[in-house]
N, C-alpha and C positions, 0 to 999 in steps of 0.2 A: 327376646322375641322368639315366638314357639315356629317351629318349620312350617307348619300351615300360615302362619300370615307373613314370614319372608316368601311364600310362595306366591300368594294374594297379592304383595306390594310389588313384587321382581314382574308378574306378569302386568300389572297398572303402567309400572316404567317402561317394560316393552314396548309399550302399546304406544303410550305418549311418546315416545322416544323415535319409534320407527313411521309415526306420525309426520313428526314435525324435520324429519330428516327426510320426506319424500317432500313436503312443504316447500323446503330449502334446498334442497337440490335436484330433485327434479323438475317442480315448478316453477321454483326460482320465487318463493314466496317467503315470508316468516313471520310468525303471527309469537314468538318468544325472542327474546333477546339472548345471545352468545350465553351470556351467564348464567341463564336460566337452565338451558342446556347441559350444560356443563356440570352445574349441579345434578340437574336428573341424572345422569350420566356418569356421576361420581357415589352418587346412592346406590346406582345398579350393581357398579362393581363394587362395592364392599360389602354389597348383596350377597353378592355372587363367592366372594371369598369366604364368607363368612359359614357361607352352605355351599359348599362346591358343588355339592349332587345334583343342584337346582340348575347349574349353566349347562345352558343347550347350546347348540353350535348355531341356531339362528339368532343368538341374542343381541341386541344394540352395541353391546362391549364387545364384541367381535371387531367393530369399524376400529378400533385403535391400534389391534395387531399385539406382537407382542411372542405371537409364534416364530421359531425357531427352523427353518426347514433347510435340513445337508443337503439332501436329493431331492431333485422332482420326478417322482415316477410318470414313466410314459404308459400313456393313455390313448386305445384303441377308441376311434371318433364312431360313434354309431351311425355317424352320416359323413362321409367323407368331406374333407372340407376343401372345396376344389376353388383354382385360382378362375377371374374372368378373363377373359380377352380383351387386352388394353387397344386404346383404339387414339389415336391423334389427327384426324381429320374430319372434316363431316362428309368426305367420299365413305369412309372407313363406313361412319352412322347408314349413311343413306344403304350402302351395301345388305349391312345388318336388317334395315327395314325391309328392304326386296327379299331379304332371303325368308325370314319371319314371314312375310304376308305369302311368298311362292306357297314355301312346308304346309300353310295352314290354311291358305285361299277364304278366309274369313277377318271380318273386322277385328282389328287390334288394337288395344288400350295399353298405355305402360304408365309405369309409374318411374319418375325420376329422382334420383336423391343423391346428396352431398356424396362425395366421395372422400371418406375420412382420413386422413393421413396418418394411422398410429397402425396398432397391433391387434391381430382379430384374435375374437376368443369365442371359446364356444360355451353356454352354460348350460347345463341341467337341471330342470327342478323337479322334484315330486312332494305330490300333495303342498305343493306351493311354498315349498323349501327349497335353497340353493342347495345343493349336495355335490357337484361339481364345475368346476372350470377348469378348460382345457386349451392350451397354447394349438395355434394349428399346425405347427409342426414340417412335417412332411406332406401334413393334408390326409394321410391315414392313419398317424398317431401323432398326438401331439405331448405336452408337459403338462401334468395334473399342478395349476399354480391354487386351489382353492384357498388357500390359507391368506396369501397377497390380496386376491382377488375380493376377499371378504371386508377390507381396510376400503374399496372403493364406494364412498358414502350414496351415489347415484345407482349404485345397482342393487336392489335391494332381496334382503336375505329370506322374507318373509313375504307371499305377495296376498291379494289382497281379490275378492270378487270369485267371478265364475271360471276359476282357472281348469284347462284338462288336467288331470292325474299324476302326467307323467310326460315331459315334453322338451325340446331342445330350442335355445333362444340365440343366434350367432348378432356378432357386434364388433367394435371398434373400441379399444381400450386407448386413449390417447392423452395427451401434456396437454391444459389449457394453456393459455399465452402467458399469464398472472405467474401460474406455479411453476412452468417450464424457464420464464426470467428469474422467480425468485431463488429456484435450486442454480441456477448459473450465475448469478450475483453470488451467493453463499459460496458457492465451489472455486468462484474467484478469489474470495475475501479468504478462504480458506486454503489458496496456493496452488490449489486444483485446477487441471485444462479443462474449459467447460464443456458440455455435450455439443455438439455438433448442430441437430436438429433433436426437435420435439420426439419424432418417431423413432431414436433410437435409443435417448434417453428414459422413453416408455420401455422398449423394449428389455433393455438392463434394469431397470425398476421393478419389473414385475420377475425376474428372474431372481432377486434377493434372497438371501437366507433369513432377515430378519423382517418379519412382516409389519414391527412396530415404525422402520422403518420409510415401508414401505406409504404406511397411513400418514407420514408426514408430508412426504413428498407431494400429496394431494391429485392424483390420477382420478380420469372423469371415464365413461363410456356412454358411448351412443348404440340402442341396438333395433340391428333391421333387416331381421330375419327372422322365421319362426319356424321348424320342423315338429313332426313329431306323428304319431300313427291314428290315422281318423281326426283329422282336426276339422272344424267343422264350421272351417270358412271355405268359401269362393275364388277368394281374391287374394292378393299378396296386399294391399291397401286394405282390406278388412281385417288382416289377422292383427295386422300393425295396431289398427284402432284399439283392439280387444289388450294387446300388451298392455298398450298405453294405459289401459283402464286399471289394467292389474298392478300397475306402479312399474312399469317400465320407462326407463327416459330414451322418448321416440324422438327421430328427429321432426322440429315443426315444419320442417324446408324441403318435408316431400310435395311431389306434384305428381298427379293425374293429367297425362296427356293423351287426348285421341286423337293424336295425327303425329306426322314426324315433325312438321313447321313447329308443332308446340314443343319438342322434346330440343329443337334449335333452338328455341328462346328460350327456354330453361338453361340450355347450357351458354345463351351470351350473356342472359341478366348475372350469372354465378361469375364468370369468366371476368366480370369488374364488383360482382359484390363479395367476392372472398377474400378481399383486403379491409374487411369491415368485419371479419368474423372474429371473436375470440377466442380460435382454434383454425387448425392444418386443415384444407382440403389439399386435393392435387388433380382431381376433376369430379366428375359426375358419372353415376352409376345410370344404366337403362336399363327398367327389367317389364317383362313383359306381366302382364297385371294378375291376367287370370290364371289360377291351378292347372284347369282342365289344360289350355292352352303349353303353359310350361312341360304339362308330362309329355303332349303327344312330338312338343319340339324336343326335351329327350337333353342328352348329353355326350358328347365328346368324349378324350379319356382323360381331359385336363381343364374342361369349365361347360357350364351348361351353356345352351346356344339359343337360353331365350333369353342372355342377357349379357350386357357388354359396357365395358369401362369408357368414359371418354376422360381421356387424362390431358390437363393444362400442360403446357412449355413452362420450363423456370422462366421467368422472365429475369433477363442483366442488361445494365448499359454499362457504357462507358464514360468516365470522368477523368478531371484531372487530381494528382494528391496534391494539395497545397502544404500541407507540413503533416508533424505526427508531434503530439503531445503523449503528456502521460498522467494519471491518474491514483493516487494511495489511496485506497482503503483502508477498512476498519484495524486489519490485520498488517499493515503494511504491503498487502501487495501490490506491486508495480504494474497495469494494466493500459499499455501503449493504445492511442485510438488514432486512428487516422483523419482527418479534418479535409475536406474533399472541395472542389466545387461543386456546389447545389446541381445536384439532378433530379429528375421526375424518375422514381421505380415503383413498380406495383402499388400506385395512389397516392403517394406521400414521399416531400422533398428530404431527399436524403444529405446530410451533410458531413456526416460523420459516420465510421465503421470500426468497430473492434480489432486490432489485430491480434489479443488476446493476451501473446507473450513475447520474449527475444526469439527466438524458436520460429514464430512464422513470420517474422520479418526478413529472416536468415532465408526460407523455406523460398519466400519469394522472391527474393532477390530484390527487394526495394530499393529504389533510388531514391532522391529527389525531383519531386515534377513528374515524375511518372503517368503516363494514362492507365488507370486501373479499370478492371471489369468486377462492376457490384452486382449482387444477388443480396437477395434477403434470404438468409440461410433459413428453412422452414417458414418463409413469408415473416420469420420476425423481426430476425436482427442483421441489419445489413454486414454484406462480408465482403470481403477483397479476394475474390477466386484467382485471380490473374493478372499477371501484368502482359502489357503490349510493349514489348521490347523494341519494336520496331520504330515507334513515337521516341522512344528515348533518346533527350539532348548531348551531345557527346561530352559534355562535361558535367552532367550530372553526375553529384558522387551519391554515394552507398550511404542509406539512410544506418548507422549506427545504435544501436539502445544506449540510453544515458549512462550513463556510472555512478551519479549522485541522487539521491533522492531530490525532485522540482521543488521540494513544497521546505524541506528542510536543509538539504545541503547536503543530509549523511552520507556517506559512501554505502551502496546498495549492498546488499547478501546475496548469495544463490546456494540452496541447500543443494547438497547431490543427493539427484535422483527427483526434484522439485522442475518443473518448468518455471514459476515464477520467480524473479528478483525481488529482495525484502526492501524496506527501511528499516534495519534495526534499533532506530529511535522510536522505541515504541512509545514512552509515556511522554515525549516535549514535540512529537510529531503534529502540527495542528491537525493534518484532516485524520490523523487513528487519534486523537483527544475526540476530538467533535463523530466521530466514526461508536470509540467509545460507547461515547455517553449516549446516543441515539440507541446501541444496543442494552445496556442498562436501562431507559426507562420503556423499553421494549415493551409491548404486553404480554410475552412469557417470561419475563423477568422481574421489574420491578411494577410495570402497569402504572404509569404518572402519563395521565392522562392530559393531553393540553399543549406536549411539546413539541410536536409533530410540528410540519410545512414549514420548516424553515426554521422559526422559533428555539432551537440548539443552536443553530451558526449565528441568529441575531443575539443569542446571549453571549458566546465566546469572542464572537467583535467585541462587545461592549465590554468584554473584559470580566465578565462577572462571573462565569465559569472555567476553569481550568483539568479539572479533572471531577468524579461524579461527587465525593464528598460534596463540594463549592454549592451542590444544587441544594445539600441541607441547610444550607444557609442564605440561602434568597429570601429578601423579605418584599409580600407585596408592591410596598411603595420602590421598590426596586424596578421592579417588573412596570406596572402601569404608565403608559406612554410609552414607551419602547416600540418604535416600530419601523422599518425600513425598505426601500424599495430594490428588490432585484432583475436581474434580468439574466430569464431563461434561454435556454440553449435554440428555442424556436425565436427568441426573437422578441419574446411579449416582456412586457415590465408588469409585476405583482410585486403587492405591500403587504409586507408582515410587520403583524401588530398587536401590543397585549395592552386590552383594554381592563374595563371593571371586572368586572362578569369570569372571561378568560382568566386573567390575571388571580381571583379569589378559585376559580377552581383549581388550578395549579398549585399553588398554595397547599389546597385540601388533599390534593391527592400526593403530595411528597411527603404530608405530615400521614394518611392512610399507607404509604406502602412500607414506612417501619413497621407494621405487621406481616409483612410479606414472611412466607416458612423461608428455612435454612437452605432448602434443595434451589429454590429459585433466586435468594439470593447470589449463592455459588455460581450459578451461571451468569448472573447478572454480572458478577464482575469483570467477566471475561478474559478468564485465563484462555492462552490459544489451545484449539481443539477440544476444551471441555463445552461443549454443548448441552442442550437441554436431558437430553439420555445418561451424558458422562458425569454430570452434577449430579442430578439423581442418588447413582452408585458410588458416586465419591462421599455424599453426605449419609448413604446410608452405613459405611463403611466406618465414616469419621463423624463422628456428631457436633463437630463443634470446628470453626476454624482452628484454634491451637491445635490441636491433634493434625488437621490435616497439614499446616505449616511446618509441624516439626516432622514428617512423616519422610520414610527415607524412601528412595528408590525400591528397596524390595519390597517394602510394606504395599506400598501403591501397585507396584504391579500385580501383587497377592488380589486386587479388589477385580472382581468379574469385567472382561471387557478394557481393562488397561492395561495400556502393550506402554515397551518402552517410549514410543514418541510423546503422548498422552503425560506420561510421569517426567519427564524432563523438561516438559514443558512446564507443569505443577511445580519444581523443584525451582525454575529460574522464577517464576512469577514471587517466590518467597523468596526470593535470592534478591530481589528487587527493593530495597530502601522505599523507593518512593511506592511501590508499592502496601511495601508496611504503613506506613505514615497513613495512605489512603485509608486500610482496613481499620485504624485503628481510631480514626478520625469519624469513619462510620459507626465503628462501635460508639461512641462517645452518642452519636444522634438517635443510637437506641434499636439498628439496624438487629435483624434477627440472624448471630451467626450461629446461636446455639439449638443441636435440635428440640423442637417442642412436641415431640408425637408421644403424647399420653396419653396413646387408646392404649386401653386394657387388654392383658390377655385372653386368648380364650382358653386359656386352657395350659397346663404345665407337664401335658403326656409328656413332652420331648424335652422334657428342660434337664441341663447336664448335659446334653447331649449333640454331640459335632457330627453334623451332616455338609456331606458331599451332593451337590444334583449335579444330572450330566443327563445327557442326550435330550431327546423330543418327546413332547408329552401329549397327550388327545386332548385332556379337558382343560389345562393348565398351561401358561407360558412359564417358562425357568423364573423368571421374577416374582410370579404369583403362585409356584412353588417356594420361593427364596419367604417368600411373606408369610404364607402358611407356617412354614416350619417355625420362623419368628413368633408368631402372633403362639404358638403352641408351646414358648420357652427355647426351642433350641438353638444353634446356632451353627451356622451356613458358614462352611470351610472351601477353599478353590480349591483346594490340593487334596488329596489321600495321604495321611500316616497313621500313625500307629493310636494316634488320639480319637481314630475318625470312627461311630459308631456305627453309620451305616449310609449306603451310598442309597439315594435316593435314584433309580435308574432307569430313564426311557429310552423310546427309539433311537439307533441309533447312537451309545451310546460310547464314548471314544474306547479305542483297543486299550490304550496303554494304560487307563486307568482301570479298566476293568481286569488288566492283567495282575495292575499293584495290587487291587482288592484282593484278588486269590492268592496272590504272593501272603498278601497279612492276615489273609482269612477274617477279612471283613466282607459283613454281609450286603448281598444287592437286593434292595428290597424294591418290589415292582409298582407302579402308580395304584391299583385296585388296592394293592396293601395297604400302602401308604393312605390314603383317602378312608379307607375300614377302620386303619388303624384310628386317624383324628374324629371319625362321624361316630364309631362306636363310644369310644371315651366321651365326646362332647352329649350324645344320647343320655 
């Protein structure tokens, strides 16, 4: 392919790519299927690797991450970024009106809008490019996060229409409900204390070094605000429109109030329908509509005074605990819940709360029978803030954490420095068997489509699965007629059932996912801590299970990103019998342990040749430097010696090895080189 039509094809995928991603997440529409996606989107980047010169920092492959960032430089806000004045009564509102209508003795219009419960941020665009995002900081400088920021598939890099020049867009970076529970199921499942609420879990999210991780985590923004010099609306509800037009995601649940009676029924309708959202408010914003209006009302030295927060009460009751159960997951952890009597909180019958770990059962002092005080921590997940000691029966004793695993019997683990207690029966444990295997047919892992809603627990009652091999061995007439009735934790009874239909697609797709590659298999199996990232570099590292099985502790460490926890964990999983038996039983059904990447070189400039990367790079992530150097022969060393040809070096690049390079008088060779060096050769 000559440079001119990867240029042709790289800008066609743009185009469609940053399409169908305003489709789907700003609109909430999708007119392509997941896979399709993914495809364009896996063309782009090997696009883009294949001619580095061509990726532009607005490109579609941005949203995946992938950047590296030690520091975040502070960033002076061109517009200061000032707090409002929160307000908890409607004396507080009604004040704010009298004072607005005194200053200005003319009719006043506001505009009302959700009040977001995450992290504000400020963006920049020119010529309809992001170019930066900036944490608020102090509110006169904040943290340049651009790099994070670029992974949030809703704000988009590129925009679209009659945009100004040059212009600033302030907003809410925040947790949907979806991905704010699924990173605290995984941080459980992974021994981890989960985040607290949504808004602070953002907050650490977008502070990251690793932006690839960042894109996983799945963070949204809402934006509702627009600055910028000569803009050439009226109204603070006209600019918004004009965003919206340009591909910004606005929120739909502003309102145009001309009186205050209306800016009070905006804030009772929200005040019961924010248990209905799938996202944090904590109240509602009032801002005065027009320009003119806002300048002549002016600002304070700490919020502007044509506009004022109305902020909700956490809403808690009080119940009684009728006992506390416990919970294994995938991984073995122990996740104690408390079992309540039914109360009404913020819309919906609560009857159970997390207490998360031994730690806050300790923290609270639990008894039995206790009367507890629930909240829904960030409106999502009910919690146990407090106990009423006072209600306390005098022989109530002290609620204890178990010693044995509920489900097995084993006598529990507590790693030091872990808050959670283990079962270390990892592979005869039924719910980490059934835990397992629901992660294996995962759709980043093996994608067996069909076995969802239950359908894993109806096959392990029936006895037909015990660990993930068993699944290679299902046959149809196994399956068909299989079905049972449960009953959920609300109370309702659903039947699960594999009929004709079901039953022959399942089939198809366990006989399609023996082509699954090596990198997803490795995850699939579910060593602890190897994740979708840490497979990856294990299997680039090791190409084939035997290698990684027989691999020692140093070896493993040697690979980018394995620390010791990671490699011992590796070392027991092969220490494991039964887990041999598994792998080997897999192999037998033709699973792919061995790598198959038989894309061609481009080229043999580097071949012989032991490269070092180290620090932050502008056009490239370390990975897609790692590929580079690969795909051109050579080969990617963690350490500096005497073998090493030359250190590949960006920002940022660590002291101690840039010291050994001098010490050996190996050379640092800078990203501009390196990039001349492969474009001139491939030319």
């Amino acid at each position: 392919m000559t440079f001119e039509d990867a240029k042709k094809e790289i800008d066609l995928l743009s185009e469609r790519l940053n399409h169908h991603n305003y489709l789907y997440y700003v609109k909430g529409e999708s007119q392509i299927s997941d896979y399709e996606f993914d495809k364009m989107l896996e063309r782009l980047i090997a696009l883009e690797k294949q001619f580095p010169t061509l990726l532009q920092t607005n490109s579609p492959s941005q949203r995946v991450g992938g950047e590296i960032t030690k520091n975040f430089k502070a960033v002076k806000h061109n517009y200061p970024m000032l707090s409002l004045s929160n307000s908890y009564s409607d004396g507080d509102i009604l004040d704010f009106h009298q004072r607005t209508t005194k200053m200005l003795d003319q009719q006043i219009e506001y505009v009302c809008e959700l009040k977001f419960d995450g992290l504000a941020i400020g963006l920049r665009y020119e010529n309809g490019v992001l170019v930066q995002a900036v944490t608020r900081g102090d509110g006169v400088q904040g943290d340049d996060v651009t790099a994070n920021v670029k992974t949030i598939r809703s704000i988009p890099l590129q925009l679209k229409g009659d945009f100004p020049p040059i212009f600033e867009i302030r907003g809410e970076i925040y947790f949907p409900h979806e991905s704010f529970n699924a990173l605290n199921n995984q941080r459980m499942d992974d021994g981890l204390a989960p985040f607290a609420n949504p808004r602070n879990a953002a907050a650490g999210t977008l502070k990251m070094q690793d932006s690839a991780e960042v894109a996983r985590r799945k963070l949204d923004c809402w934006l509702y605000y627009l600055m910028g010099d000569k803009l050439p609306f009226k109204s603070h509800y006209e600019s918004l429109a004009a965003a919206k037009r340009w591909g910004f995601k606005v929120s739909p649940h502003m309102a145009v109030c001309s009186n205050v009676d209306e800016v009070f029924d905006y804030i009772n309708d929200w005040k019961r329908g924010r248990y209905e959202l799938p996202f944090d408010i904590d109240g509602v914003v009032i801002k005065v509509n027009n320009y003119d209006q806002q300048e002549l009302l002016g600002y304070t030295a700490k919020s502007p005074r044509w506009a004022i927060a109305y902020k909700y009460k956490a809403e808690e009751v009080s119940t009684r605990l009728n006992s506390v159960s416990y919970q294994v997951g995938r991984t073995g952890a122990v996740t104690p819940v408390a079992n309540l009597e039914p109360v009404l909180l913020a819309g919906t019958t609560v009857k159970r709360a997390s207490l998360h770990n031994a730690d806050i059962i300790q923290a609270l002092d639990l008894h039995e029978n206790d009367t507890v005080v629930v909240e829904k921590g960030g409106e999502i997940i009910p919690k146990i803030t407090a106990v009423k000691t006072e209600n306390r029966q005098s022989n109530s004793t002290v609620i204890q954490f178990i010693t044995h695993c509920p489900e097995c019997g084993t006598l529990l683990e507590r790693t030091a420095g872990e808050a959670a207690f283990y079962c270390p029966n990892s592979y005869h444990c039924p719910p980490q068997i059934k835990g397992r295997i629901e992660h294996f047919i995962s759709r980043k892992a093996m994608n067996i489509e069909g076995l969802g809603e239950g359908r894993i627990e109806l096959l392990f009652d029936h006895g037909l699965i015990r660990n993930v091999a068993d699944l290679y061995d299902l046959q149809y007439n196994q399956l068909l007629g299989l079905e049972k009735t449960y009953e959920s934790e609300d109370g309702k009874t659903r039947k699960v059932s594999f009929r004709e239909k079901t039953s022959q697609n399942i089939i198809e797709s366990i006989e399609a996912s023996k082509s699954i590659p090596w990198p997803r298999v490795l995850f699939a199996i579910g060593i602890r801590f190897v994740g979708e990232t840490v497979a990856k570099k294990l299997a680039a590292a090791f190409t084939d299970i035997e290698q990684l099985s027989q691999a020692g502790k140093d070896q493993l460490v040697e690979v980018e990103e394995i620390g010791e926890k990671i490699a011992e964990s590796v070392l027991a999983f092969f220490d494991d019998l039964d887990n041999i038996s598994t792998i080997q039983r897999l192999k037998r059904h033709g699973l792919q342990f061995v790598s198959t990447n038989t894309e061609s070189k481009l080229s043999d400039v580097l071949g012989g040749k032991v490269i070092v990367i180290s620090g932050v790079f502008e056009s490239m992530s370390r990975d897609e430097a790692k590929d580079l150097v690969e795909k051109h022969g050579g080969k990617v060393a963690g350490s500096i010696s005497a073998k090493t040809s030359f250190v590949l070096a960006g920002d940022q690049m660590g002291p101690s090895k840039k010291e050994k390079a001098m010490q050996l008088g190996i050379q640092l060779m800078d990203e501009a080189s390196f990039l001349n060096l492969l474009t001139n050769h491939h030319g």
